[in-house]
C-alpha positions as CSV (number, residue, x, y, z in Angstrom):
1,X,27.6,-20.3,26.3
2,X,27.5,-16.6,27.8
3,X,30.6,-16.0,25.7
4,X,28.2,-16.7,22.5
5,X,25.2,-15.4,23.3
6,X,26.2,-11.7,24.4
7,X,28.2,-11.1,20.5
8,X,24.8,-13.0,19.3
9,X,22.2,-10.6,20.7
10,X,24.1,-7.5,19.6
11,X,24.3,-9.2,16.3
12,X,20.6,-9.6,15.9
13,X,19.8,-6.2,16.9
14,X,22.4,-4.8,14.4
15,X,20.2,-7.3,11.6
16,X,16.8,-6.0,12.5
17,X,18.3,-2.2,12.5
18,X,19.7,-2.7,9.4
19,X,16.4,-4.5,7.9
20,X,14.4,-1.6,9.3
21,X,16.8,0.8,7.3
22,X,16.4,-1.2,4.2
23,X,12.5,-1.9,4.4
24,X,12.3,1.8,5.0
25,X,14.3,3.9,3.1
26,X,12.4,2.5,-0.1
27,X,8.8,2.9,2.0
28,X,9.6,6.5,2.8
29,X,10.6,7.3,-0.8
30,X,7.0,5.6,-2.1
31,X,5.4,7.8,0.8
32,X,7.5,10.5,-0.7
33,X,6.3,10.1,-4.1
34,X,2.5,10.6,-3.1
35,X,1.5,8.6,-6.1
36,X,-1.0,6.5,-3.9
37,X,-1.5,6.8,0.3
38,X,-2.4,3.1,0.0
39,X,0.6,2.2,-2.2
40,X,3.1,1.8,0.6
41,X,0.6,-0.2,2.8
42,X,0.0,-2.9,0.2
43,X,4.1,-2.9,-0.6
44,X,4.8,-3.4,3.2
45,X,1.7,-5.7,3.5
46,X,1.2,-3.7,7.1
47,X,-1.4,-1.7,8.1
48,X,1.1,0.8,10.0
49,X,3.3,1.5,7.0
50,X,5.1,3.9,9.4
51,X,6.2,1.9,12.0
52,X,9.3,0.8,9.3
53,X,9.6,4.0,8.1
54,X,11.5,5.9,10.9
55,X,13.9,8.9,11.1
56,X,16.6,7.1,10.3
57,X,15.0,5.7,7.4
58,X,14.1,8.8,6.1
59,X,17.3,10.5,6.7
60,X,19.1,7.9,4.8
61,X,16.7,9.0,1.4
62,X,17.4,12.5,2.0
63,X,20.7,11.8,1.8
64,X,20.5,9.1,-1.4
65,X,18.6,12.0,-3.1
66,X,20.5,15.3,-2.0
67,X,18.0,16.5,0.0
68,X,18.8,19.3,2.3
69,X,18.7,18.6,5.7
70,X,16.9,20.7,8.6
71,X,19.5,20.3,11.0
72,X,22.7,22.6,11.4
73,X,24.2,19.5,11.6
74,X,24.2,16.7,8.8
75,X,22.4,13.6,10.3
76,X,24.7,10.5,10.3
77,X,22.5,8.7,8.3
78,X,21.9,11.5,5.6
79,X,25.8,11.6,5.2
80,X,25.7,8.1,4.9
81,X,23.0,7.8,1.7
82,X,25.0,10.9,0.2
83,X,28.1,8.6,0.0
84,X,26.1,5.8,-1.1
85,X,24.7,8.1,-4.2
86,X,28.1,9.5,-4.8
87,X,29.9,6.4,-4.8
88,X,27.3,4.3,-7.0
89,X,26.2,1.9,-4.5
C-alpha cells in the first residue's frame, strides 16, 4: 500500500499544479484585458480571483503572448508558453 500511495500523492499534486496553470493562465489574461474588474470573478465563480492566478500562471501568458520578461533570466514557465505559441499548441 505504501508503494501506491507515495507515486499517488505526487501525482495529485502534479494535477492540482497543472489545473492551477490552466484555470489561471486564461484568468490572468481576462485580468489582463481590463475589459471588466468583475469579469474574471464571475468566470472563476470565486471571490479571490487571484488566488488561481499566480506567478506561474502569469508567466506562462507572457510567454503564450511574447511578452518580455523582467528577469535577466527567462522564467521556466514563460519559455514554456513561447513554445506552446510557436509550436501551435
Amino acid at each position: 500500500m505504501r508503494q501506491w500511495q507515495r507515486p499517488v500523492r505526487y501525482a495529485l499534486t502534479d494535477a492540482l499544479a497543472h489545473n492551477h496553470l490552466l484555470v489561471g493562465t486564461p484568468a490572468a489574461h481576462l485580468q489582463r484585458q481590463a475589459l471588466d474588474a468583475d469579469l474574471p470573478r464571475r468566470c472563476l465563480q470565486s471571490p479571490d480571483p487571484d488566488r488561481y492566478i499566480t506567478g506561474e500562471a502569469v508567466q506562462h501568458l507572457d510567454g503564450l503572448t511574447g511578452a518580455v520578461p523582467e528577469e535577466a533570466a527567462e522564467p521556466v514557465w514563460t519559455a514554456v508558453g513561447r513554445r506552446i505559441a510557436r509550436d501551435g499548441g
